[in-house]
C-alpha positions in Angstrom: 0.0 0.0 0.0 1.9 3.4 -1.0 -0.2 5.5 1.3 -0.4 2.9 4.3 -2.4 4.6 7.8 1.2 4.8 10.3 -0.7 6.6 13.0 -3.9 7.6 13.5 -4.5 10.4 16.3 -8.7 9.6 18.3 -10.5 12.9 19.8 -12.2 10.8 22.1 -13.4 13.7 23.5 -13.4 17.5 23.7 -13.9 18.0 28.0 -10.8 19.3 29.1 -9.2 21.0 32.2 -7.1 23.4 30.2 -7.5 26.1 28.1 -4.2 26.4 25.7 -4.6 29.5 23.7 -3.1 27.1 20.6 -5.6 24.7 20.8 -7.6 23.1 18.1 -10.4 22.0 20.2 -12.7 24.5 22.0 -12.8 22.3 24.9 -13.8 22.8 28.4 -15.1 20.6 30.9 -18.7 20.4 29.6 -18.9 20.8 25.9 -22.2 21.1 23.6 -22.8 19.5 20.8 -19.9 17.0 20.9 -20.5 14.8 22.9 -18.4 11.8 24.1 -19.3 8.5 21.8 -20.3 5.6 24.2 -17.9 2.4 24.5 -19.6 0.3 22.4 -19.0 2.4 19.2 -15.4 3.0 20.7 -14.8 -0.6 20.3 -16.7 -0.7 16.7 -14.5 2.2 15.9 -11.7 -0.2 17.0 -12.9 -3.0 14.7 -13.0 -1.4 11.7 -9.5 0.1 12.1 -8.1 -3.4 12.6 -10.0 -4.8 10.2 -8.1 -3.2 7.2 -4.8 -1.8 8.8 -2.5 -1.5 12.1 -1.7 1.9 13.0 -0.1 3.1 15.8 -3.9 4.7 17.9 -3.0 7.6 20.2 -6.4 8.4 22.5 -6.2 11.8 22.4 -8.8 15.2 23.4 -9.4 17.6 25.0 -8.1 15.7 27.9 -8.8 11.9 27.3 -8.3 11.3 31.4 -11.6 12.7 31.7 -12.8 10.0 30.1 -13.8 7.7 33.0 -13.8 4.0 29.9 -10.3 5.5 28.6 -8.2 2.3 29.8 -11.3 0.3 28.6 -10.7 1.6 25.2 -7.2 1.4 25.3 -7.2 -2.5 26.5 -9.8 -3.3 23.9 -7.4 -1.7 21.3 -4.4 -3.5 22.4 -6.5 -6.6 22.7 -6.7 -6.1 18.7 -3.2 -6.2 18.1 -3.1 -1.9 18.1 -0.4 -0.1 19.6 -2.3 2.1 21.9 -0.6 5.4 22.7 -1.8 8.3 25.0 -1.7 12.0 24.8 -2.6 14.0 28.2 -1.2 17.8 29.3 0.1 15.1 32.7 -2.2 17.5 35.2 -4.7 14.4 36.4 -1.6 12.1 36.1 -1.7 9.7 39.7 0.4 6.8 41.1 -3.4 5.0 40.2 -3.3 6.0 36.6 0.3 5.0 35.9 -1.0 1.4 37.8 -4.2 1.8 34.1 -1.9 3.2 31.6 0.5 0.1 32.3 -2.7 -2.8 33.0 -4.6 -1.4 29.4 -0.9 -2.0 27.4 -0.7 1.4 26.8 3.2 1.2 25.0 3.7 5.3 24.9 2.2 8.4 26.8 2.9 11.8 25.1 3.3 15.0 27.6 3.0 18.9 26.6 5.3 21.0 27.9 5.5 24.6 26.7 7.8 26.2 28.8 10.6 25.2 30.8 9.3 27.3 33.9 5.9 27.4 35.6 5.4 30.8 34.4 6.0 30.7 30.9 4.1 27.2 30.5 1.4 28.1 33.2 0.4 31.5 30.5 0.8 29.2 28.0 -2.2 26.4 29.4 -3.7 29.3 30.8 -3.9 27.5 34.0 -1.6 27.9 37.5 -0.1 24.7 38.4 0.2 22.7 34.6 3.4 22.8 34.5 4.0 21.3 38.1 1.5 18.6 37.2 3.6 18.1 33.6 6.6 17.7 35.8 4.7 15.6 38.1 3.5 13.3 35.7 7.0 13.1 33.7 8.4 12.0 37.2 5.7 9.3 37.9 6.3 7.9 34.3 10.0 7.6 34.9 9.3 5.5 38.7 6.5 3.2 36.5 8.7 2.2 33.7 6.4 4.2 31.6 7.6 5.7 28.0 7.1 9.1 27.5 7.6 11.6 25.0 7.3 15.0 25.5 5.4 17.6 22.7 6.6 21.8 22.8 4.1 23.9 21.1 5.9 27.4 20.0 5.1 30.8 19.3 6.9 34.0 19.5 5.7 34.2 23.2 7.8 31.2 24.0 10.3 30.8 21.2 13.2 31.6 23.9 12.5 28.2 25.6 13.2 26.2 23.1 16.7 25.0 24.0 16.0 25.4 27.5 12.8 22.9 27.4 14.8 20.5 25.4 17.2 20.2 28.0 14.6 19.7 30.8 12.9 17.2 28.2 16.4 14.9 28.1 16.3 15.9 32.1 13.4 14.3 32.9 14.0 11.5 31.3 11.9 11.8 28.0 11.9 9.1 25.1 11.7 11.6 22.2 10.9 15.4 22.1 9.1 17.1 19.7 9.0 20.8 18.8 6.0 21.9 17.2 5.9 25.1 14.7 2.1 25.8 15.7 -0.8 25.9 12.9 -3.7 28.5 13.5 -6.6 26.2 13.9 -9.3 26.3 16.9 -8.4 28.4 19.3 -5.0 29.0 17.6 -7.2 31.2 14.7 -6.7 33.8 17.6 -3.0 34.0 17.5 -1.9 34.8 13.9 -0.4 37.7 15.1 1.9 35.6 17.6 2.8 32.9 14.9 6.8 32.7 14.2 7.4 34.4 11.0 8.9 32.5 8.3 12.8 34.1 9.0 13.0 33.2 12.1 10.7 30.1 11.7 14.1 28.9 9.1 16.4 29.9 11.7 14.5 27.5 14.4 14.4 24.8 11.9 18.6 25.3 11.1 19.2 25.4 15.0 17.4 21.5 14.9 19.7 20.5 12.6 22.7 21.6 14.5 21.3 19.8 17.6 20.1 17.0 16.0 23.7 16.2 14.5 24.9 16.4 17.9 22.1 14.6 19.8 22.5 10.8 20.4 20.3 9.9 23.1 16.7 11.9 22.5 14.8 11.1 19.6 14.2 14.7 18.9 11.9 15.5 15.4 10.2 19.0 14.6 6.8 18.4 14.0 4.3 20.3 11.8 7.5 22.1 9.9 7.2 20.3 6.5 10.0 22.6 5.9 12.8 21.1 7.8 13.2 18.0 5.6 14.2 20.5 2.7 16.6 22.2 5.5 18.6 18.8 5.8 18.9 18.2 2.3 20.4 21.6 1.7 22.9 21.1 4.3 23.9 17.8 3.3 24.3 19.2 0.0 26.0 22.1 1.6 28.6 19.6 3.7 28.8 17.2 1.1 27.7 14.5 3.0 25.0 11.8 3.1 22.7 13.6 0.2 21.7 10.8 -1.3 20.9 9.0 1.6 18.9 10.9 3.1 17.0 12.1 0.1 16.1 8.0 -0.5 14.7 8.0 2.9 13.0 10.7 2.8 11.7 10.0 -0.5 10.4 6.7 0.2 8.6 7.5 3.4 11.0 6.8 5.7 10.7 10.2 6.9 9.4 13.0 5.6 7.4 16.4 5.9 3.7 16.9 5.6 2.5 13.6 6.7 -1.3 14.6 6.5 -4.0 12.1 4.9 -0.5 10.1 4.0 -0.1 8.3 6.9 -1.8 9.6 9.2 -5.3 11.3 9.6 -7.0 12.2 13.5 -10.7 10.6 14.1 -12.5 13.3 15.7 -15.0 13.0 18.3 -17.9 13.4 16.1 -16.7 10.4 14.4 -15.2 12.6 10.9 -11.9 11.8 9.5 -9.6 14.6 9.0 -6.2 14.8 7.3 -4.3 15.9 10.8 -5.2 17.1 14.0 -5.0 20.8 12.8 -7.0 20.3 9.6 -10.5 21.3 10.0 -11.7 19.7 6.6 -13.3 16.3 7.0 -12.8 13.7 4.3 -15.5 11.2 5.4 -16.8 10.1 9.0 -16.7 6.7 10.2 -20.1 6.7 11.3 -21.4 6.3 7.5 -18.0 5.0 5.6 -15.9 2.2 6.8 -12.5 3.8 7.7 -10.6 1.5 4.7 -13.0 3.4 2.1 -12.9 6.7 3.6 -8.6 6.5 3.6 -8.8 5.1 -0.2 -11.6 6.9 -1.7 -11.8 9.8 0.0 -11.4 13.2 -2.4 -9.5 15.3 -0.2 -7.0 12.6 0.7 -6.5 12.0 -2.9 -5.7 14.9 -4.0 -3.7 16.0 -0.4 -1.3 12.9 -2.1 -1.2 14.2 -5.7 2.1 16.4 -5.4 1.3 17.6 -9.1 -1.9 19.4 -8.1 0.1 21.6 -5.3 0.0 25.4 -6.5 3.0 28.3 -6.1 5.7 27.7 -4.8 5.4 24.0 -3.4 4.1 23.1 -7.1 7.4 23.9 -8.5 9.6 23.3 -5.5 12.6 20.4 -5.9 11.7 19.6 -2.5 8.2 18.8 -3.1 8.4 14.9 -2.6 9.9 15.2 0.8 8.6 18.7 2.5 5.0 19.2 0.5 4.5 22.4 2.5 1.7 22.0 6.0 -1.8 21.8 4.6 -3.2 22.7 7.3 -1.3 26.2 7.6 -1.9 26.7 3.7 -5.7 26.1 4.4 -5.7 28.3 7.5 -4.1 31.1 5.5 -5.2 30.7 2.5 -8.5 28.3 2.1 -6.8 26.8 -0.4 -5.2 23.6 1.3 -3.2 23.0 -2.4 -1.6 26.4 -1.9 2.2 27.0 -1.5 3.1 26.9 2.3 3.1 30.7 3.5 5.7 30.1 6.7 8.5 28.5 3.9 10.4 31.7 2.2 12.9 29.1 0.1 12.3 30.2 -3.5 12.3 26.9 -5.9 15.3 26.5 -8.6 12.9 26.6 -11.8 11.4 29.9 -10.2 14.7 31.4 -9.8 15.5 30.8 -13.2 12.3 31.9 -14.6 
């Protein structure tokens, strides 16, 4: 299958303790018109995933610990072979729940951490005490024998942290970090004006790189930056070193940018299947369409994985078949989720020359 499901990201619901002002959910801890699907479609949810593929299922929200059946749902997946994962901001984290997370075969829990302070990631959740319970939760992982990877969301209010949260990440004991380039969707519509620009957003990308080369313990991988797959390929060029390589791996999946509706896709709690969890377009719901028809059929994912139908600059960029610009921020910028990505400032070679 050349556009195989890797990992598939479940809203299973939007009730939340937090309010992150990047958010793509407009949770809270009562929320209208979405609400929580019972456990018996959960587990017909589950049955139709395994039935055509085996992605890696991360129970996500809102806060997916509010969720009283969440380590029923995550036992019945792993009970089908899945590789349950978890993604919670760590605040309700207890001895008790570590106990679940390891009896419901839960393999990985993700953690949010947005500042390497309590005051920078505190305004970032919009909530005193988060990043104590992060911290709390990181530690309790590490006494269970729980993996745990940690997620940094960044904006120009918290761009200064980044080094300093990686080191706390590799501090605490973290499996992998990630460092997210937000995407303007739910409540992250209201903070276009603090998005990185696309100068500094290059400079962030080149200062991975550096640490990357030099990291050989952490798994460390910028997420949602498309971008920075290009950025390695023009510094191997640059350095003359493994171009090739690394532009076969990327190439062929091994690693690459814009993964959205190509191997993975996010469930939401309404039961529609969207590209990623910051694309707001749906390309089928799972409550009329099996999921193996909705992931093959589906319009939008087939022409999310038709490179030649990308516009501007992306649609003539030599880096197309590894970065393929965020879809989601073209869409939120543009409407147009086949436009050129507006945070990337390289300019293509055939452009240059035309």
């Amino acid at each position: 299958m050349e556009f195989e499901p890797k990992w598939l990201a479940w809203e299973i619901t939007r009730r939340c303790n937090l309010k992150c002002v990047h958010c793509r959910s407009s949770s809270s801890l009562a929320v209208e018109g979405h609400p929580d699907f019972s456990f018996e479609e959960a587990k017909r949810v589950l049955d139709d995933i395994a039935s055509y593929a085996s992605p890696v299922v991360v129970l996500s929200g809102g806060e997916p610990l509010l969720r009283a059946d969440v380590f029923d749902i995550a036992a019945y997946g792993t009970g089908k072979g899945l590789r349950m994962c978890l993604a919670t901001n760590g605040t309700l984290v207890t001895e008790e729940i570590c106990v679940k997370i390891k009896d419901a075969g839960i393999k990985m829990v993700s953690l949010s951490l947005d500042g390497a302070s309590a005051a920078v990631h505190d305004d970032f959740r919009s909530q005193p005490g988060a990043f104590a319970g992060t911290v709390n939760a990181a530690t309790l992982f590490k006494k269970h024998g729980i993996k745990f990877l940690i997620n940094s969301s960044f904006t120009k209010r918290n761009k200064d942290e980044i080094p300093k949260i990686y080191r706390l990440a590799k501090d605490l004991g973290a499996t992998a970090w990630y460092m997210f380039m937000i995407v303007p969707t739910g409540r992250g519509e209201e903070i276009m004006a603090e998005l990185i620009p696309s100068d500094m957003y290059e400079e962030l990308l080149e200062w991975h790189y550096r640490m990357e080369k030099e990291e050989d313990e952490l798994l460390v991988r910028p997420t949602c930056a498309p971008s920075y797959y290009r950025v390695v390929l023009q510094k191997a060029k640059e350095e003359g070193s493994d171009y090739k390589r690394r532009s076969l791996q990327f190439s062929t999946g091994g690693s690459k940018g814009c993964l959205a509706g190509q191997l993975i896709c996010l469930i939401d709690v309404d039961g529609n299947v969207l590209p990623c969890s910051y694309f707001p377009k749906a390309a089928g719901n799972i409550r009329q369409q099996s999921f193996k028809e909705i992931w093959e059929t589906a319009p939008l994912f087939k022409e999310m994985r038709d490179f030649k139908g990308y516009k501007g600059r992306c649609g003539s960029c030599e880096y197309v078949n590894v970065c393929g610009g965020c879809r989601a921020r073209a869409y939120a910028v543009s409407g147009d989720y086949l436009a050129e990505e507006p945070f990337c400032n390289h300019v293509p070679a055939r452009l240059k020359k035309s």
